[in-house]
C-alpha positions as CSV (number, residue, x, y, z in Angstrom):
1,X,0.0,0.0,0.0
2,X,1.4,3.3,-0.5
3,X,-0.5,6.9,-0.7
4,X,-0.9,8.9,-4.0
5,X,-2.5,12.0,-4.9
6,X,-6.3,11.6,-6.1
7,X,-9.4,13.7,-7.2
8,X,-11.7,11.3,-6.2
9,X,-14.5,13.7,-6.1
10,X,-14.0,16.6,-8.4
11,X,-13.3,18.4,-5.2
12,X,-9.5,18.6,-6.1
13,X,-6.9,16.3,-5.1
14,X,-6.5,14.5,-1.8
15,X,-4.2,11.9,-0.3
16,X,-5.7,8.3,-0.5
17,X,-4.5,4.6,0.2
18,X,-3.4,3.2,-3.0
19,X,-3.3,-0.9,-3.6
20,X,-1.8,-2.8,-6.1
21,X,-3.3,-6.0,-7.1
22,X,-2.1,-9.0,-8.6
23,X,-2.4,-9.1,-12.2
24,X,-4.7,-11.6,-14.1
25,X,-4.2,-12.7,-17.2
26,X,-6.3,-12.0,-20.0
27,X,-8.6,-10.0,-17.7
28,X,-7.8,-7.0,-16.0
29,X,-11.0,-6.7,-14.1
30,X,-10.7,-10.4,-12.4
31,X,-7.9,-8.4,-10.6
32,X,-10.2,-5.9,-8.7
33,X,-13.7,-8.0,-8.5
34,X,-14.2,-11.0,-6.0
35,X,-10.8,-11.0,-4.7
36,X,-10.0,-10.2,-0.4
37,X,-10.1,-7.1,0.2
38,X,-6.5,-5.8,0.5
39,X,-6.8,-3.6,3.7
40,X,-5.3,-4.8,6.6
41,X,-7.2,-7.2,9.0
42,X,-10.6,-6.7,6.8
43,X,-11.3,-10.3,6.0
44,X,-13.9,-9.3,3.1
45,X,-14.3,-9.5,-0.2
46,X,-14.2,-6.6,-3.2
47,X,-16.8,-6.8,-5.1
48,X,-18.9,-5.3,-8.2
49,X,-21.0,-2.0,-7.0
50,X,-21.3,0.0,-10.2
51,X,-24.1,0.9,-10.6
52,X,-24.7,4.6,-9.4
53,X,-21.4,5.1,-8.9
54,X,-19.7,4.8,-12.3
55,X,-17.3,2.7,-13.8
56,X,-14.4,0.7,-11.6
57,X,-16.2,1.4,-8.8
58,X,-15.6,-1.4,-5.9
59,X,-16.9,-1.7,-2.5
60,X,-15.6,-5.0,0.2
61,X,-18.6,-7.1,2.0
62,X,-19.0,-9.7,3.3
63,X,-20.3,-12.3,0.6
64,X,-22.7,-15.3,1.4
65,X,-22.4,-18.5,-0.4
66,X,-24.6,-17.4,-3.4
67,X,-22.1,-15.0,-3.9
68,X,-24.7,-12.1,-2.8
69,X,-24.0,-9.9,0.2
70,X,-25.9,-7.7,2.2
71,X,-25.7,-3.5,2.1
72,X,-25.1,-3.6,5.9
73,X,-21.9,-5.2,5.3
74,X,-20.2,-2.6,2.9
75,X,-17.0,-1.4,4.7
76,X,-14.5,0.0,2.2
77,X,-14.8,1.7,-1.2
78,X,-12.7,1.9,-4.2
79,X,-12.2,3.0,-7.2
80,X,-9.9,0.8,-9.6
81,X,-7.2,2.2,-11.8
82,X,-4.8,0.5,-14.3
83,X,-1.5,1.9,-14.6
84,X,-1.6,-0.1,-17.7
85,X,-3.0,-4.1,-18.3
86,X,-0.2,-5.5,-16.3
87,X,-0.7,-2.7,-13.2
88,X,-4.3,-3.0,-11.8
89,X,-5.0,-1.1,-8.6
90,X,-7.5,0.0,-5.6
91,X,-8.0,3.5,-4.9
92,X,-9.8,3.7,-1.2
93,X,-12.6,6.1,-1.0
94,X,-11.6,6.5,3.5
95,X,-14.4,9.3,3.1
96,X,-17.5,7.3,2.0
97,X,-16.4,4.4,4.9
98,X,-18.1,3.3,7.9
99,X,-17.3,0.5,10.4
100,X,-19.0,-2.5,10.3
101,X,-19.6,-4.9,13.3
102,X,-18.0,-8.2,12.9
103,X,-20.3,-11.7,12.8
């Protein structure tokens, strides 16, 4: 994890966490969807979350074993990047976050 400059918002630019994933082959969004979510001691998973939000958006929850998951369970938000194919990474929103209570 390291910390970049972002403008997240359209509010101008502001420190964030910054991840880098693992690479996938042939498909750079496998990278950033349905993998653990890479902030320390979460235990989640990123998943999909779109819609409303835009493109690359990504939030962690914790996922049943349909592979749905409950809105309660959102903890941390992301935006995905690529640096190019072979760089995919997590941009955490830390403003749009709350705590949720472990199970």
């Amino acid at each position: 994890m390291q910390h970049e400059q972002h403008d997240l918002h359209g509010t101008g630019a502001a420190e964030h966490e910054v991840y880098d994933m693992e690479p996938v082959a042939d498909d750079i969004w496998a990278a950033v969807t349905n993998v653990p979510c890479p902030v320390k001691d979460c235990g989640q998973t990123v998943v999909w979350y779109e819609a409303n939000y835009g493109p690359g958006y990504r939030v962690c929850a914790r996922v049943t074993g349909n592979g749905s998951f409950g809105q309660a369970t959102i903890r941390h938000h992301f935006q995905a990047r690529f640096r190019n194919s072979r760089a995919p990474t997590l941009i955490r929103h830390e403003c749009c976050e709350r705590g949720v209570p472990n199970e």
